[in-house]
C-alpha positions in Angstrom: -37.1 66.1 -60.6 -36.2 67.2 -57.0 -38.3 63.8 -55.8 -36.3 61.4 -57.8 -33.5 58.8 -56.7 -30.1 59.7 -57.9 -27.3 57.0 -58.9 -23.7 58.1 -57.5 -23.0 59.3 -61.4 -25.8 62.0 -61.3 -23.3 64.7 -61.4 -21.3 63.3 -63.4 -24.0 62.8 -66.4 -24.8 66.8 -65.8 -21.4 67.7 -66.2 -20.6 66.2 -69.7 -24.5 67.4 -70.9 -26.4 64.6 -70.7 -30.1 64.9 -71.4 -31.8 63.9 -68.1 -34.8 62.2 -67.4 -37.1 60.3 -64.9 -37.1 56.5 -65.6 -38.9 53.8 -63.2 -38.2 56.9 -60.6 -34.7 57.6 -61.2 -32.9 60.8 -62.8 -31.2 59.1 -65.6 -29.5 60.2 -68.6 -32.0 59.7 -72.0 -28.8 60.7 -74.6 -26.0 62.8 -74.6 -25.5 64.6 -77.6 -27.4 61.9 -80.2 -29.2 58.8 -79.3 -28.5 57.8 -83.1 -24.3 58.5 -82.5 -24.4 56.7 -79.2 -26.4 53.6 -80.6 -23.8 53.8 -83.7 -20.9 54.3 -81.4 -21.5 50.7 -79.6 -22.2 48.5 -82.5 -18.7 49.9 -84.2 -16.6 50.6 -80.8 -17.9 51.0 -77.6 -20.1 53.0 -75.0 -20.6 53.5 -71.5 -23.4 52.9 -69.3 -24.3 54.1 -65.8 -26.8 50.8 -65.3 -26.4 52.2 -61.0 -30.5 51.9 -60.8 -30.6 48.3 -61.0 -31.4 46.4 -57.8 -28.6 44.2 -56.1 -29.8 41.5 -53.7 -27.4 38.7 -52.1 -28.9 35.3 -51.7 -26.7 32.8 -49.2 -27.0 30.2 -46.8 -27.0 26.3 -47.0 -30.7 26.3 -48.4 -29.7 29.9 -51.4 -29.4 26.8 -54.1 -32.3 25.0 -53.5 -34.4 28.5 -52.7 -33.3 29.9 -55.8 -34.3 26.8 -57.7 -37.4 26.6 -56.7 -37.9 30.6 -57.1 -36.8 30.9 -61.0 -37.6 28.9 -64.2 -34.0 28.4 -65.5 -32.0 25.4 -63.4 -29.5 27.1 -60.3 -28.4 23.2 -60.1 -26.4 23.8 -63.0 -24.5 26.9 -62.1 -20.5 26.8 -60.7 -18.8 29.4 -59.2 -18.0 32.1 -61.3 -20.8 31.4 -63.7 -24.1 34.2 -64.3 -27.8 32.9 -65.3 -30.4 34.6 -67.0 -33.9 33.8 -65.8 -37.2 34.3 -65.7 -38.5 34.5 -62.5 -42.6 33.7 -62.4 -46.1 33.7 -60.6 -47.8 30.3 -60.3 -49.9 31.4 -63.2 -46.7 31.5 -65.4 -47.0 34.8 -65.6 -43.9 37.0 -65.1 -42.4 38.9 -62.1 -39.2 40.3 -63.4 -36.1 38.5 -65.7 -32.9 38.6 -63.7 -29.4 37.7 -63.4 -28.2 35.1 -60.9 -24.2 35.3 -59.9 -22.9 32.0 -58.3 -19.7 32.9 -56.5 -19.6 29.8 -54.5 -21.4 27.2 -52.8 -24.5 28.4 -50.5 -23.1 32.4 -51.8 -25.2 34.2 -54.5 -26.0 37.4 -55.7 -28.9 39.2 -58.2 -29.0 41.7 -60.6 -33.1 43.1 -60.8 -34.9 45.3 -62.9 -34.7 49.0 -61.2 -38.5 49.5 -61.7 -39.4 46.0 -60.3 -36.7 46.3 -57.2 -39.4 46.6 -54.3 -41.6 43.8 -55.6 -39.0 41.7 -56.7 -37.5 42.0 -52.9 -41.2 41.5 -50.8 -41.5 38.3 -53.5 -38.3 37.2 -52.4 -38.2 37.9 -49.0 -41.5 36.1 -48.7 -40.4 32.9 -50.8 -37.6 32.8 -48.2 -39.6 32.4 -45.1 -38.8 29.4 -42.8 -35.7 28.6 -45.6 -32.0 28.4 -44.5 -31.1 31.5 -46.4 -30.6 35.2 -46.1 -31.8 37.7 -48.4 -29.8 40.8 -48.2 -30.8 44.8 -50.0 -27.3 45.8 -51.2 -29.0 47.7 -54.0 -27.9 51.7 -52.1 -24.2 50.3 -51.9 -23.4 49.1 -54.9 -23.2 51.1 -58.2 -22.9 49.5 -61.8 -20.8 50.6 -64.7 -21.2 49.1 -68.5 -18.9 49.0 -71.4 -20.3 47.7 -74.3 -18.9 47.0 -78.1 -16.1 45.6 -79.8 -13.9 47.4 -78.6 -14.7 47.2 -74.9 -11.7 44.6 -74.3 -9.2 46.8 -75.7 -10.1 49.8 -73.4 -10.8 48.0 -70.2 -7.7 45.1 -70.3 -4.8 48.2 -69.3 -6.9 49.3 -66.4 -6.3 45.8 -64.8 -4.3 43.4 -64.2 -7.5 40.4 -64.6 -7.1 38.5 -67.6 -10.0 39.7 -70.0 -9.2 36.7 -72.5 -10.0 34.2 -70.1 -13.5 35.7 -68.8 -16.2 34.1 -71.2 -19.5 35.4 -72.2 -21.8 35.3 -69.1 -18.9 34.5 -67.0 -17.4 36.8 -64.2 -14.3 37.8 -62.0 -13.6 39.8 -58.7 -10.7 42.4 -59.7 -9.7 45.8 -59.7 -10.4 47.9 -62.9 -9.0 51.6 -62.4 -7.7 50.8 -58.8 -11.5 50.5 -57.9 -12.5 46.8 -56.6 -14.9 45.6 -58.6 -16.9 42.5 -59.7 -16.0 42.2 -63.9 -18.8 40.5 -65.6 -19.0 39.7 -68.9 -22.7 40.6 -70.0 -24.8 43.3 -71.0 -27.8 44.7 -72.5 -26.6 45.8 -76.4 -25.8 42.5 -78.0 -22.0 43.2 -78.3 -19.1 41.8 -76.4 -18.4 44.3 -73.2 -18.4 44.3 -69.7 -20.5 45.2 -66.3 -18.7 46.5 -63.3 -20.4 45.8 -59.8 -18.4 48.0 -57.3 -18.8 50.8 -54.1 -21.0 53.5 -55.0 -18.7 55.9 -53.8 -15.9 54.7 -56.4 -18.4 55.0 -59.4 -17.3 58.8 -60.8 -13.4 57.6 -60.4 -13.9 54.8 -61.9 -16.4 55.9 -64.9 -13.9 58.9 -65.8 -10.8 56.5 -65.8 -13.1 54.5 -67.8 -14.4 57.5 -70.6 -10.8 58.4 -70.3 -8.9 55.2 -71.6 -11.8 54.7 -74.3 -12.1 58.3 -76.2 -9.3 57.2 -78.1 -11.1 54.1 -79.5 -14.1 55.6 -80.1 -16.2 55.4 -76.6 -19.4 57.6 -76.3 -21.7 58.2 -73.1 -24.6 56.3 -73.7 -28.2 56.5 -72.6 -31.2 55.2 -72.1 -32.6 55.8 -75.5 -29.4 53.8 -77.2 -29.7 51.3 -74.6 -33.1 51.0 -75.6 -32.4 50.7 -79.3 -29.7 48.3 -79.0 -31.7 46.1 -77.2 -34.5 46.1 -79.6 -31.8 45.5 -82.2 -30.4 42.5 -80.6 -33.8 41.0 -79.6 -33.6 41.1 -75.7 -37.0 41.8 -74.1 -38.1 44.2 -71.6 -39.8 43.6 -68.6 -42.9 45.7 -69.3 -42.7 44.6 -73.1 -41.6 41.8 -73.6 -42.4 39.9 -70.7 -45.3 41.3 -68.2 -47.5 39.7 -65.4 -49.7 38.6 -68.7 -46.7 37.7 -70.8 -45.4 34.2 -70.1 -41.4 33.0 -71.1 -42.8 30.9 -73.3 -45.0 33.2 -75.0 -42.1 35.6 -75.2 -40.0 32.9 -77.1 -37.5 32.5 -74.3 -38.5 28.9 -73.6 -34.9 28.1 -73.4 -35.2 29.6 -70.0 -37.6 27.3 -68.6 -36.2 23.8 -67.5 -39.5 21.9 -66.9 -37.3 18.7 -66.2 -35.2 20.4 -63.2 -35.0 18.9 -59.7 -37.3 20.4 -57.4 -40.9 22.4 -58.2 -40.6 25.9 -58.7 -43.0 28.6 -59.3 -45.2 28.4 -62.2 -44.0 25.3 -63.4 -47.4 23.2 -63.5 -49.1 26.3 -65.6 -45.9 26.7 -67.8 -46.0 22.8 -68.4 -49.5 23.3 -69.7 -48.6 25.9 -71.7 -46.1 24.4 -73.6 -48.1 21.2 -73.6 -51.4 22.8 -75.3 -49.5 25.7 -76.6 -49.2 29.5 -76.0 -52.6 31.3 -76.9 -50.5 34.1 -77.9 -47.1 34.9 -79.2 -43.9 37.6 -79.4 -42.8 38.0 -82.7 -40.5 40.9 -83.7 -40.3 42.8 -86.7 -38.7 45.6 -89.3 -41.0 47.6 -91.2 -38.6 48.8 -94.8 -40.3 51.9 -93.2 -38.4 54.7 -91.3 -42.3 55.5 -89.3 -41.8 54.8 -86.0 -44.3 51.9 -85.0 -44.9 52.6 -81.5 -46.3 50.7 -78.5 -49.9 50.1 -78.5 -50.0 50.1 -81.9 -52.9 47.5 -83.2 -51.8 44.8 -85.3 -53.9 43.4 -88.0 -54.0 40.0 -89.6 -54.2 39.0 -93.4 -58.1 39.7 -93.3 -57.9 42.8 -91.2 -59.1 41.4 -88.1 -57.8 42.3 -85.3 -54.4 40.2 -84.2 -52.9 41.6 -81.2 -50.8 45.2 -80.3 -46.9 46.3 -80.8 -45.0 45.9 -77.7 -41.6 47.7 -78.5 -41.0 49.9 -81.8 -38.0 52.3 -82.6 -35.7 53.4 -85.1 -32.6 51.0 -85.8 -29.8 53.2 -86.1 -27.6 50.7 -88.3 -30.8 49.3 -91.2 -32.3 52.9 -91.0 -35.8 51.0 -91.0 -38.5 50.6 -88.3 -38.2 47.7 -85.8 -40.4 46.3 -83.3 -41.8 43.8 -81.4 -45.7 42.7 -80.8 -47.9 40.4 -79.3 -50.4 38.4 -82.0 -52.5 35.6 -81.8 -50.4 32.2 -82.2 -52.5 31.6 -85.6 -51.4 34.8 -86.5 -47.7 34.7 -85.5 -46.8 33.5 -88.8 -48.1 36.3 -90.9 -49.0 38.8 -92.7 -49.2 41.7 -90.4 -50.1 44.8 -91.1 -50.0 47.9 -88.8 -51.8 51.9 -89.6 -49.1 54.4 -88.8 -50.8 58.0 -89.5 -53.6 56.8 -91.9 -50.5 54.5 -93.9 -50.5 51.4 -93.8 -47.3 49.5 -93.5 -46.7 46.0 -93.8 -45.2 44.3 -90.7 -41.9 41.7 -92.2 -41.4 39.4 -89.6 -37.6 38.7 -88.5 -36.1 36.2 -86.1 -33.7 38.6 -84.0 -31.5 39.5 -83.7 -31.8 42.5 -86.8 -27.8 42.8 -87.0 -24.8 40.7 -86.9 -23.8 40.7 -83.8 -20.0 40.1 -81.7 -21.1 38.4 -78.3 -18.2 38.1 -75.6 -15.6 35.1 -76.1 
């Protein structure tokens, strides 16, 4: 793995055993000791995350609101400092680039959060969109590492490692602070479903401030997590994937996240005119996600047959859920067949498909 990139906790994932892989072209840890304990560990106390491979790209000048507008499907407009958005971020076609997060930290003064796999494209997409605009798009993606803590009891472990009140930072909210004596940006999101925090900061101060980090949340139950539990825990909670979920073919509003796209927003932006189709005449194809009763594994690719055994579209996502002990999934079907039943062949078995609106388990977003 000589020829991957490395985040500035590479070393630190070898030395307490993780299991390490190539993802999107980065050495990253798949699991520890158990994909199953780390998954477990998160929804009951907490786990930490080296999320260092995703792309960070600041946005400012007098034109970044109106730019950014115009560039995603969810509305900038509505944004205040301090505040994070979730979007979708699409081709005129309504098809989708990458999903992303957008940090306001003041007027004219913003910064993403990309997919790792997509940060090149995402970037060229930008940069382009940004031509002849009164705004600046800047890489920081080398300089800046990022560092999650995620479950219930993520407050508890963080809130004596700084002097920010925790309490006050709501759910998709964020803060500039120290954490550990390491300057950080403290946002409140993440990728599990539980309450927990994300910590933008130097890349040089990432192994201080992950083992200050591991160290203050043994006691309460804190595992090193990998990919495969962040994986899992996603499914669990019903976030997509870009590359699941949402893909170039896959629009927001076929993926069910039609709560993202503000059709009525000042300003054009890209896609909107096929997206208003879409939603006027109605998606020709649909997510749905479902558990199984089943502990078969019902993986991607998988064909998905209708009530007559036709053919009805393909599983997306599909993994073990640590806390039902079933099989969960997501697929793509044919709207008339988004209702049900499914059915799926794992191995020469069938197995029905029960479809669920995520997420599969209760879950304890941030305050």
């Amino acid at each position: 793995m000589g020829d991957l990139k490395r985040t500035p906790l590479r070393d630190f994932h070898a030395a307490h055993g993780a299991k390490l892989v190539d993802f999107a072209g980065w050495e990253m840890p798949v699991q520890y000791r158990s994909i199953l304990e780390e998954h477990r560990a998160v929804r009951r106390a907490a786990g930490l995350f080296d999320v260092s491979h995703m792309g960070e790209v600041d946005v400012a000048g007098p034109g970044a609101a109106a730019f950014l507008n115009s560039l995603v499907t969810n509305d900038v407009r509505r944004m205040f400092p301090g505040r994070v958005l979730y979007s979708p971020m699409c081709h005129p076609d309504g098809g989708v680039i990458d999903d992303l997060l957008i940090y306001m930290r003041g007027p004219g003064d913003y910064f993403l959060c990309i997919n790792a796999g997509n940060t090149p494209t995402d970037l060229e997409w930008i940069r382009a969109g940004a031509a002849g605009r009164d705004v600046a798009v800047t890489d920081r993606s080398e300089e800046c590492a990022l560092i999650a803590v995620q479950g219930p009891c993520a407050a508890a472990i963080v809130q004596p490692l700084t002097q920010a009140n925790l309490g006050l930072l709501k759910y998709y909210h964020f803060a500039e602070g120290t954490v550990a004596g390491v300057r950080c940006t403290i946002s409140r999101t993440g990728y599990t479903g539980e309450d927990g925090f994300e910590f933008y900061h130097a890349a040089g101060e990432a192994p201080a401030l992950a083992g200050a980090l591991l160290a203050a949340g043994r006691p309460l139950g804190l595992e090193l997590c990998g990919l495969g539990a962040r994986d899992s825990l996603r499914l669990e909670a019903g976030f997509p994937l870009y590359g699941h979920e949402l893909t170039r073919e896959i629009s927001p509003l076929a993926a069910g996240l039609g709560w993202t796209v503000k059709l009525e927003k000042e300003g054009d932006f890209c896609g909107r005119a096929a997206l208003a189709a879409e939603k006027r005449d109605g998606s020709a194809r649909k997510v749905v996600f479902f558990r199984t009763g089943d502990r078969r594994i019902v993986r991607p690719e998988t064909p998905v047959a209708g009530p007559d055994g036709a053919a009805a579209g393909r599983v997306l996502s599909g993994t073990l859920s640590p806390m039902l002990s079933e099989a969960i999934g997501s697929a793509l079907v044919e709207s008339p067949c988004a209702a049900g039943p499914l059915r799926v062949d794992v191995r020469g078995s069938p197995i029905d498909l029960r479809l669920v609106k995520p997420p599969f388990v209760e879950l304890r977003k941030g305050a």
